[in-house]
PAVOBA-857468 format. One record per atom (N, C-alpha, C, O): residue in one letter; x, y, z. Coordinates in steps of 0.1 Angstrom, whole numbers, plus 5000, padded with zeros to 4 digits. Layout:
BEGIN
aXYZ ...
END
This chain:
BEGIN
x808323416600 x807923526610 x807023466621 x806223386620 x807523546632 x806323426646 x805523586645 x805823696643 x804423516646 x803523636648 x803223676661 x803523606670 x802523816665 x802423826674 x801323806680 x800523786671 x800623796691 x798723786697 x798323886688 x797623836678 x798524026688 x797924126680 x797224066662 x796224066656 x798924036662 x798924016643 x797923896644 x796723916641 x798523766647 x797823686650 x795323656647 x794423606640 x795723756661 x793723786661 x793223846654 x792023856651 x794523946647 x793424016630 x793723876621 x792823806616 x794323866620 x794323746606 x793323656611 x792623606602 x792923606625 x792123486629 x790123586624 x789023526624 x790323706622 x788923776620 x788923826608 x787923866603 x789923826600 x789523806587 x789423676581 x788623666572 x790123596586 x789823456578 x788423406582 x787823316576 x787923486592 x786923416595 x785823466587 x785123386582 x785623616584 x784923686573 x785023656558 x784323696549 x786623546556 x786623596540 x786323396544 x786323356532 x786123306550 x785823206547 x784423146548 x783923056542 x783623266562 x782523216569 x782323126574 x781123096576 x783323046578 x783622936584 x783623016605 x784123126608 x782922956614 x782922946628 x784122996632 x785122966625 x784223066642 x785723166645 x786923046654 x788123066655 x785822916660 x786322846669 x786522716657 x786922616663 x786422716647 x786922626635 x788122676628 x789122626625 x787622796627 x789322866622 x790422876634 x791622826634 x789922936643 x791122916655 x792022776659 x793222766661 x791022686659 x791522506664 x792122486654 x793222426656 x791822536635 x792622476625 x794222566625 x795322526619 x793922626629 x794722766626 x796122696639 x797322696635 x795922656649 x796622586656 x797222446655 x798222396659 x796222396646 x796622286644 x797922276633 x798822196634 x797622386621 x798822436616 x800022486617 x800922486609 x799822536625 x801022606632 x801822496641 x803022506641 x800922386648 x801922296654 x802822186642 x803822126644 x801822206629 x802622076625 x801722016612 x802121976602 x800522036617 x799721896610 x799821956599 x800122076598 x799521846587 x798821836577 x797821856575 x797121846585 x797221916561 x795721926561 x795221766563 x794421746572 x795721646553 x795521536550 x794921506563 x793721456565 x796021536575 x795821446589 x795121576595 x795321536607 x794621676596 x793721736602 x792521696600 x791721686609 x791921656584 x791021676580 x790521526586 x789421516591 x791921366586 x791021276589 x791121256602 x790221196607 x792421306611 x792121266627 x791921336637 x792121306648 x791321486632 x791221596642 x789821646633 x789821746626 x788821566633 x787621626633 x786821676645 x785821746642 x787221666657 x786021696667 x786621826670 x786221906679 x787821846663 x788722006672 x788522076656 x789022186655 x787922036647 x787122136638 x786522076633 x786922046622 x785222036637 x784122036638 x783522026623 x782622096617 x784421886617 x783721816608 x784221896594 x783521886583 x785421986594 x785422046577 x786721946571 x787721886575 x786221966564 x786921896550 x788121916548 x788622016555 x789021836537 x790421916530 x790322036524 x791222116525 x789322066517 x789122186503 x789022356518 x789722456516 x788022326531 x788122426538 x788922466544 x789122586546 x790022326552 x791222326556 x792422436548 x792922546552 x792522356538 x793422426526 x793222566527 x794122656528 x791422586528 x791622756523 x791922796534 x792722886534 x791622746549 x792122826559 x793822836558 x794422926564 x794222746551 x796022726553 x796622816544 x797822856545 x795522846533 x796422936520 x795723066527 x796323156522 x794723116535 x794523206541 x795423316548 x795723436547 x795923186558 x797123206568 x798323206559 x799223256566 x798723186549 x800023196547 x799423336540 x799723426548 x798923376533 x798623466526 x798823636540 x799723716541 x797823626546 x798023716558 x799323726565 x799923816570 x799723596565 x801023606573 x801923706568 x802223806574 x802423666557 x803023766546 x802623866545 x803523946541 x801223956546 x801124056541 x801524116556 x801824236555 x801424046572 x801524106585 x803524126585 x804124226591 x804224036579 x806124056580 x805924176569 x806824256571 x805124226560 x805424286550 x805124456558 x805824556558 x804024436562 x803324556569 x804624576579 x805324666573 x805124546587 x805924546595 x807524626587 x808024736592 x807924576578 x809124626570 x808424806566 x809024916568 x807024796560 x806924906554 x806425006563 x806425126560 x805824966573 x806025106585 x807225086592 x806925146602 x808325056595 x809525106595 x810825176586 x811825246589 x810425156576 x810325206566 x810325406562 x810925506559 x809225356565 x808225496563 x808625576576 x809025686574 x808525526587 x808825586600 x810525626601 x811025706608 x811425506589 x812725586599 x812425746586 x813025856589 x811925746580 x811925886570 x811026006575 x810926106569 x810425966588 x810126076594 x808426126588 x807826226592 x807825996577 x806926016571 x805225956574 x804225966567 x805525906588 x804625836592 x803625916602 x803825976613 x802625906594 x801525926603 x800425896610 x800025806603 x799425916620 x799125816624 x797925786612 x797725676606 x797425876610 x796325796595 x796725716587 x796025616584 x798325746580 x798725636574 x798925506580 x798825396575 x799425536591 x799725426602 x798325326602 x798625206601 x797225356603 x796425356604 x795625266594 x794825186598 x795925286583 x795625226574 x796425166562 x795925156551 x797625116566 x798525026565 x797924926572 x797324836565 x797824916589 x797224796597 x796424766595 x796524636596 x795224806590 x793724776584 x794124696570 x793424586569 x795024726560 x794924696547 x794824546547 x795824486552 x793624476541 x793724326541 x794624286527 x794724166528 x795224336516 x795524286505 x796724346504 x796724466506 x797924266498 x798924316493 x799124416486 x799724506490 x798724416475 x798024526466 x797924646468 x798624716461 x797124706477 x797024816488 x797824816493 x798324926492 x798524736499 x799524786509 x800724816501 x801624886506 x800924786488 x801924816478 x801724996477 x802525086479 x800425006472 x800125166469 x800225246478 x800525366477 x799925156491 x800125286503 x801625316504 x802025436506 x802425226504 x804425226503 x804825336492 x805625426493 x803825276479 x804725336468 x805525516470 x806725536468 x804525616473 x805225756472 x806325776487 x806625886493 x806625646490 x807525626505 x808525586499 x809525646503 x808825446483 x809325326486 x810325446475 x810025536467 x811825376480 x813525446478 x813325376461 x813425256458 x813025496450 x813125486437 x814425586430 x815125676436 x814625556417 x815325636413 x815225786408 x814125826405 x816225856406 x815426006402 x815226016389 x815925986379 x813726096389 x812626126380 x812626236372 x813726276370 x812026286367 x811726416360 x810626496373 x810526616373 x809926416383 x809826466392 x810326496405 x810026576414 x811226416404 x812026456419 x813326556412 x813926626419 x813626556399 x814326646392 x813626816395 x814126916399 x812126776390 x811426926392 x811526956407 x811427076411 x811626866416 x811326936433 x812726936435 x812726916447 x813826936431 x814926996432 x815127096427 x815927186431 x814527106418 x814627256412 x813527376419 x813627496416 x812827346425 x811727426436 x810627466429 x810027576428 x810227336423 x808627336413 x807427286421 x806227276417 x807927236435 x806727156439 x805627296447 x804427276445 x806027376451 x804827486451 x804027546442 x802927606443 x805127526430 x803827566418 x803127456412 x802227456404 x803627326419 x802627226414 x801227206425 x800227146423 x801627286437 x800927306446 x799527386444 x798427356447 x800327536435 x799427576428 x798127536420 x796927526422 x799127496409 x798227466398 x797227306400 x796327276392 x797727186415 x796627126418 x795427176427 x794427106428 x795727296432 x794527366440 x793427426427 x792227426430 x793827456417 x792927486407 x792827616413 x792527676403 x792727726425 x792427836425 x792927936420 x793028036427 x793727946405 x793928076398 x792928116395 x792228036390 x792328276397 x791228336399 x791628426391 x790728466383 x792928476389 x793528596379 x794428576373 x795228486378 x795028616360 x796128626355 x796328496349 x795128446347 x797228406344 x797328316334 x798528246342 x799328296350 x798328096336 x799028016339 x800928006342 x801727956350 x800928116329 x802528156328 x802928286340 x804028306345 x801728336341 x802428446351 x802328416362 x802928466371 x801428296364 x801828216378 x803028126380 x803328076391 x803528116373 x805028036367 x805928146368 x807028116372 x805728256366 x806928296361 x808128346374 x809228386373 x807228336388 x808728316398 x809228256399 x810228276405 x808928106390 x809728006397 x811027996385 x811927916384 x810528116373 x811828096366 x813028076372 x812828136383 x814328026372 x815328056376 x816527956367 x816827836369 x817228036357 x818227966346 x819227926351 x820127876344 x819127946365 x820627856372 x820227736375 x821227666377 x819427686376 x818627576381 x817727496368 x816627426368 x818527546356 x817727506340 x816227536341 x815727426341 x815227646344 x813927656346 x814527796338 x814927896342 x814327746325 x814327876316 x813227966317 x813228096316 x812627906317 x811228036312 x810227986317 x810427876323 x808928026318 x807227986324 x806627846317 x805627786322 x807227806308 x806927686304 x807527566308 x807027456310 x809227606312 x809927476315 x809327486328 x809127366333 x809027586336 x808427566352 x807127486352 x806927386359 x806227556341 x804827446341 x805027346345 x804727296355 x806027276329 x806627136321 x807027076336 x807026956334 x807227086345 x808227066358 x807227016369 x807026906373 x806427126372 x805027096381 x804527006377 x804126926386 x804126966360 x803226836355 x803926736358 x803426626362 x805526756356 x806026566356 x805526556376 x805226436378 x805626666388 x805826646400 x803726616400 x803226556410 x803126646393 x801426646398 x801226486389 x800326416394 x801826446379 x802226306375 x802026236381 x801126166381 x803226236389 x803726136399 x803226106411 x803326006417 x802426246415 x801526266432 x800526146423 x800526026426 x799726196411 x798826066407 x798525926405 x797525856408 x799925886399 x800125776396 x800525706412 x800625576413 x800725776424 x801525696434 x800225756446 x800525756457 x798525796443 x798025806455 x797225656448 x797025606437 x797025626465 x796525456464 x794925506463 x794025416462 x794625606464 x793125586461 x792925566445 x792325476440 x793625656439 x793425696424 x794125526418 x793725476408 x794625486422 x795125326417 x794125236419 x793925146410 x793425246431 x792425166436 x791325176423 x791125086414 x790525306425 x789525336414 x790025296401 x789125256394 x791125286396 x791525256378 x791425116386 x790325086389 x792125046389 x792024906388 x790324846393 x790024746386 x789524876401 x788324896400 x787524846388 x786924756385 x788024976384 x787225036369 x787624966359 x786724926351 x789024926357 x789424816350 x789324666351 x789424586342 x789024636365 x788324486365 x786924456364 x786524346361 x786124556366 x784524536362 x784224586346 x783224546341 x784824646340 x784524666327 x785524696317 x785224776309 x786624636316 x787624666311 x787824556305 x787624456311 x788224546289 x788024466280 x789424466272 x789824546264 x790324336277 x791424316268 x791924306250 x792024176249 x792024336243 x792124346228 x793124296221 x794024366222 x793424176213 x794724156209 x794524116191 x793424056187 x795424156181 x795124136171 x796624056166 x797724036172 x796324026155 x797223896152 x798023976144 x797224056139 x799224006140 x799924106132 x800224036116 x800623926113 x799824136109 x799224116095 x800324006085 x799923936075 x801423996090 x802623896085 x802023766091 x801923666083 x801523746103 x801023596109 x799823516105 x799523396106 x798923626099 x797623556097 x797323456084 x797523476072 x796823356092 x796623276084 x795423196086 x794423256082 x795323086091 x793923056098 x793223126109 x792023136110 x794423176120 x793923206129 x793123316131 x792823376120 x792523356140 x791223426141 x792323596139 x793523596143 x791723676135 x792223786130 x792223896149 x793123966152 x791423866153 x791423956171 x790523846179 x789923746175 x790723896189 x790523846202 x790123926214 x790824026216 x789123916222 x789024046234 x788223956243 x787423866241 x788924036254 x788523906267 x788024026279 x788524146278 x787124006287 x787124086292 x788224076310 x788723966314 x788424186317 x789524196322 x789024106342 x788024126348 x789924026345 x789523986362 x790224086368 x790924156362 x789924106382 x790224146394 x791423986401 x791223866399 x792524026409 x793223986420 x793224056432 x792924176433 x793723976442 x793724056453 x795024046451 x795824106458 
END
């Protein structure tokens, strides 16, 4: 992918924030890769056009740049994407461009990206997604759960009764959860600073080996 000036000067301002390396060290290296060189031969015959860094800084600026490059062709597919569906907005727009990590930009696609059908897109064909509307506003003030269900009965559409309507809303309020990128963000969060992996040896195997094992969990970008 040739990048563009735009794409380009965001990747040249974050490499420079996630390496802290001089913005005029990353720029001269950042060109220097792009024409050709090696880190090898940057590092030993283009010292004065970056200003004395090493192979180890080189590298990271090179696995920087390949790293951004990829996530700027990717950004690119998934707001066109999003946009021919009529689903793009400018906030999302918005913070797709901003997203520095794949990762994120995975979670912002996912409630966009062409999956197969669900028990939730089953219930919003059947016309459950306003009572899932309901029941995520939490404002029932009167009456019970089922008699808020009970318009959406409809046995032509298999929504037998106030329960299969519930049952229908939860698989569609499921799915809003598992696919908003903030709520993914926070569990994986939460699971790389304190999240503790567990593995036990299955009772036919044990012999010397240690009976469990528990590691605590890393973060990736």
């Amino acid at each position: 992918m040739t990048l563009t000036d735009q794409q380009l000067t965001r990747i040249l301002g974050v490499i420079v924030e996630e390496t802290g390396l001089a913005a005029k060290q990353v720029a001269n290296t950042v060109t220097l890769l792009q024409e050709g060189a090696t880190v090898p031969f940057i590092a030993r015959y283009r010292k004065e056009l970056t200003f004395e860094l090493d192979e180890v800084q080189i590298r990271q600026i090179e696995d920087n740049l390949a790293y951004h490059s990829e996530l700027e062709e990717r950004k690119v597919t998934v707001l066109k994407t999003i946009g021919e569906q009529g689903k793009l907005t400018p906030e999302l727009q918005t913070r797709i461009e901003q997203t520095r990590t794949k990762t994120e930009l995975e979670d912002l696609y996912l409630p966009y990206k062409p999956k197969r059908r669900t028990k939730a897109t089953i219930a919003k064909e059947r016309g459950l997604e306003p009572l899932a509307d309901i029941v995520a506003a939490q404002e029932l003030t009167a009456g019970t759960p089922e008699e808020a269900a009970a318009p959406f009965v409809n046995p032509d559409k298999d929504v037998a009764d106030a329960a299969a309507a519930l049952e229908g809303a939860g698989h569609i309020l499921a799915e809003r959860l598992s696919e908003d990128a903030d709520a993914r963000s926070f569990v994986r969060r939460v699971s790389g600073e304190q999240g503790i992996f567990c593995s036990r040896v299955a009772p036919d195997k044990r012999r010397r080996s240690a009976s469990s094992r528990c590691t605590t969990t890393t973060r990736s970008r």
